[in-house]
C-alpha positions as a printed NumPy array, in Angstrom:
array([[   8.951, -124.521,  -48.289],
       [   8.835, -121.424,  -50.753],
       [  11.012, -122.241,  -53.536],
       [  13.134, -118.79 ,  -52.985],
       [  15.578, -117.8  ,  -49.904],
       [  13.794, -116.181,  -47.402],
       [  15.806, -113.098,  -45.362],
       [  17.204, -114.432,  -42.245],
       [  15.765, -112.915,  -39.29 ],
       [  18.999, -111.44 ,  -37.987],
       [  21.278, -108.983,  -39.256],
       [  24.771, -109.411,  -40.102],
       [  26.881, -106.953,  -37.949],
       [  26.284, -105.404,  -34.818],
       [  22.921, -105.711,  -32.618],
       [  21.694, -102.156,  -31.006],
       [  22.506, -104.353,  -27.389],
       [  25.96 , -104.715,  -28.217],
       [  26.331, -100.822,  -29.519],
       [  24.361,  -99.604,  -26.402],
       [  26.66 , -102.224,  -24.432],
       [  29.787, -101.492,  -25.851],
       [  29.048,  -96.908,  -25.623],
       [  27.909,  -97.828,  -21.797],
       [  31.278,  -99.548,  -21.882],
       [  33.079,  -96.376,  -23.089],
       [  31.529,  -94.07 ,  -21.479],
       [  31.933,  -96.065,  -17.902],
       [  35.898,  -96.252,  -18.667],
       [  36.24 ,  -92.025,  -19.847],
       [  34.353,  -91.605,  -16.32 ],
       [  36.144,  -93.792,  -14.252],
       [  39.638,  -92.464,  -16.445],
       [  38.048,  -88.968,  -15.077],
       [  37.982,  -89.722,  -11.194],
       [  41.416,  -91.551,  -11.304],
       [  43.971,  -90.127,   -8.593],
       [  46.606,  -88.345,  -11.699],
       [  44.929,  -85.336,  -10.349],
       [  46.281,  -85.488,   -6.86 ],
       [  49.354,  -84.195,   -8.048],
       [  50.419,  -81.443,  -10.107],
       [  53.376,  -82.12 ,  -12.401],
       [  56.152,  -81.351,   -9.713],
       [  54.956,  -83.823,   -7.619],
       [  52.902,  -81.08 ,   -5.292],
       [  49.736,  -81.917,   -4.291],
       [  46.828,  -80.684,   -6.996],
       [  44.527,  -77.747,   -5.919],
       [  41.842,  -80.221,   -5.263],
       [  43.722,  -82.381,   -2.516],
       [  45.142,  -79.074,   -0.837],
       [  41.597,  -77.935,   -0.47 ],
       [  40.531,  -80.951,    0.756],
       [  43.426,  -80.604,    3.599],
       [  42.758,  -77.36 ,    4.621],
       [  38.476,  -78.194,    4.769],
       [  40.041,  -81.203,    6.953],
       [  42.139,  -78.734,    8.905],
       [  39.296,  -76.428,    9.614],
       [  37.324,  -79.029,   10.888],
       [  39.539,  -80.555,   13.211],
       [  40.183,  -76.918,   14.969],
       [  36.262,  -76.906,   15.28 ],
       [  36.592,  -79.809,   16.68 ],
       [  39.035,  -78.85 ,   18.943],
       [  36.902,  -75.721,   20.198],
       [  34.125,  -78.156,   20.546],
       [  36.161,  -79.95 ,   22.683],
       [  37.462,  -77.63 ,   25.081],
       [  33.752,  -75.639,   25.764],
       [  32.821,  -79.48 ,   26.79 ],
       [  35.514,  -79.869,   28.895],
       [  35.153,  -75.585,   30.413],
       [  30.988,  -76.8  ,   30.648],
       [  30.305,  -80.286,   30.62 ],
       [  26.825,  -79.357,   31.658],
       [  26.464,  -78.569,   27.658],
       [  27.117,  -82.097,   26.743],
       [  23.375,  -83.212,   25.595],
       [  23.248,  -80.192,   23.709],
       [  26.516,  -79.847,   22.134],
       [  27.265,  -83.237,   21.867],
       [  25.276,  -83.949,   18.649],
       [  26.617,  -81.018,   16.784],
       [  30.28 ,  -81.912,   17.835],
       [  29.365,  -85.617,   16.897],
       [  28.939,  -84.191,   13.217],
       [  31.971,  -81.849,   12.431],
       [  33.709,  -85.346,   13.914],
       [  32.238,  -86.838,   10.961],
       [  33.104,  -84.036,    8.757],
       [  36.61 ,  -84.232,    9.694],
       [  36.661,  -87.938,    8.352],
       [  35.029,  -86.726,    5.459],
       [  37.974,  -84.713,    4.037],
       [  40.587,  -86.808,    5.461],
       [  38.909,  -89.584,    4.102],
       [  39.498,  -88.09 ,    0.978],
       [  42.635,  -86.384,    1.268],
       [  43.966,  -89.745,    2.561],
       [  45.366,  -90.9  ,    5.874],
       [  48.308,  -88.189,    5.426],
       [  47.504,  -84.181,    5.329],
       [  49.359,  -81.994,    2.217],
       [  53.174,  -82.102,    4.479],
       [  52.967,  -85.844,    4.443],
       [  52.393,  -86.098,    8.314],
       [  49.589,  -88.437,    9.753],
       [  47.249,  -85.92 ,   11.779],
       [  47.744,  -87.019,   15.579],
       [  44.659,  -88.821,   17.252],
       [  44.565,  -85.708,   19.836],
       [  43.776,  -83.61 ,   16.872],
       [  40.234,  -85.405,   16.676],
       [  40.124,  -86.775,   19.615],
       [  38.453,  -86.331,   22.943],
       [  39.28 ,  -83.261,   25.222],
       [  41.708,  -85.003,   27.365],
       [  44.11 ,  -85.551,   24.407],
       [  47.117,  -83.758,   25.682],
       [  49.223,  -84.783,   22.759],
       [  48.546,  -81.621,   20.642],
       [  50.896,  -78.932,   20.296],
       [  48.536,  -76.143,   19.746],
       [  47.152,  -74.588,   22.51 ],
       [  43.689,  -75.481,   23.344],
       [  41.074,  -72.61 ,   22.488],
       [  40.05 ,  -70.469,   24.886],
       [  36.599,  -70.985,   26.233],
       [  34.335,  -68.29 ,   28.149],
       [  33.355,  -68.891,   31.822],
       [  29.532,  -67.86 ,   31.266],
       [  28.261,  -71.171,   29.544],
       [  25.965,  -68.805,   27.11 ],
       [  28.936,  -67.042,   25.9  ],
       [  30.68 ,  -69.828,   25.353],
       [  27.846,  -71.289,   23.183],
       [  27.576,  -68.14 ,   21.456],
       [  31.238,  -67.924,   20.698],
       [  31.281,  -72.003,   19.092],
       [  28.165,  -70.518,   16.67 ],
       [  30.021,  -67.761,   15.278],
       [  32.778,  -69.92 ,   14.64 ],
       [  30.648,  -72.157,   13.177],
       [  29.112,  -68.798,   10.926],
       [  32.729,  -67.707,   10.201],
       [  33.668,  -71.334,    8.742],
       [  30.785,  -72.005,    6.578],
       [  31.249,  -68.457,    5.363],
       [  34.689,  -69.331,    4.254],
       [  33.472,  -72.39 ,    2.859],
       [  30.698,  -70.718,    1.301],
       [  33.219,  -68.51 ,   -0.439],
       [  35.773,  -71.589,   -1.541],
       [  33.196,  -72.859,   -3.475],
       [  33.528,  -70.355,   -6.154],
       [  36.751,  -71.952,   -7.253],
       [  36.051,  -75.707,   -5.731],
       [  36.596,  -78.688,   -8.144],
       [  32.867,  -80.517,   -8.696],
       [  33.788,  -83.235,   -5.884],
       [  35.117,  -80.7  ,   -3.442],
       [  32.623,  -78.34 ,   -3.856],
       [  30.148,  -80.858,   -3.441],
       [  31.192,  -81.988,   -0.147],
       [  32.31 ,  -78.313,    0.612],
       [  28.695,  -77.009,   -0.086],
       [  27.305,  -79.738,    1.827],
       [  29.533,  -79.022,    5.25 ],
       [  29.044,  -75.504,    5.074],
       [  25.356,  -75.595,    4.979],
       [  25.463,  -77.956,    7.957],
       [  27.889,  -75.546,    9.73 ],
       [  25.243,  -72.859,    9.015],
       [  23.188,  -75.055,   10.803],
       [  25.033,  -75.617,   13.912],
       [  25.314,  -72.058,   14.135],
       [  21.622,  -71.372,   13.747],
       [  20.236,  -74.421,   15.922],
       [  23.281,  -72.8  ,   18.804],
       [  22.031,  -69.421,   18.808],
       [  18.239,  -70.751,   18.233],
       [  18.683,  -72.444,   21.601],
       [  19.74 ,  -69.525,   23.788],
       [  17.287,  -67.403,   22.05 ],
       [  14.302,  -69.674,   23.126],
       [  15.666,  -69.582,   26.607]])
């Protein structure tokens, strides 16, 4: 045994684990302290920018829902190939009201006939009106579809990171819809 002290092999203070620890710590809370809800609301109790776009994205895609709905129910013939399509902006409805919450911006649950099937007679607005020729009616749903993700497309440019995220997303699938609608009756 050497007759003077030899260094001990740790440091006093803090090991680089616990600092990397303890900033992954900090840094985990500021992000978490950054998605909280205190941004749902603005100061007078309103609903935030944010969750009011998110309600009217939700809105949107119900009524394209609903004029999914009633060319399925004017031409059920169209079911295999519209079916898919209306399958998604179902999906995207939940999307936004999944994060706007079970209640829209006016505090009122949206009514099951509002994403429902067809046959939901529950819904005050009038259903949208649908072509007789089965093309037309086709061609009708994809410029909706255009004219939404346009709008979308142009919401962006003031969209929150999260919202314009999923905003982005949904309007490039709407773009879709429309082009795989018109596609169709093209190759026929």
């Amino acid at each position: 045994m050497p007759s003077y002290r030899t260094a001990p092999r740790s440091r006093p203070g803090p090991r680089r684990r616990s600092l990397l620890a303890g900033a992954a710590g900090v840094a985990s809370a500021a992000l978490l302290a950054g998605c909280s809800d205190s941004a749902d609301s603005d100061a007078d109790g309103r609903p935030s920018a944010a969750r009011r776009l998110r309600a009217a994205a939700a809105k949107d895609s119900r009524e394209l829902l609903r004029r999914y709905d009633a060319v399925l129910a004017a031409h059920p013939s169209l079911d295999g190939r519209l079916g898919p399509l209306r399958g998604e902006v179902k999906r995207h409805v939940e999307a936004f009201e999944k994060s706007t919450g079970p209640t829209g911006t006016d505090g009122r649950t949206p009514s099951p006939a509002a994403s429902g099937p067809a046959g939901g007679s529950a819904s005050k607005a009038p259903s949208p009106s649908v072509a007789s020729d089965p093309k037309k009616a086709v061609r009708d749903l994809a410029e909706a579809e255009r004219e939404l993700a346009d709008r979308r497309g142009k919401a962006l440019l003031d969209a929150p990171a999260e919202e314009g995220r999923l905003l982005a997303s949904v309007a490039a699938a709407g773009a879709a819809h429309a082009y795989l609608l018109t596609e169709k009756e093209d190759d026929k």
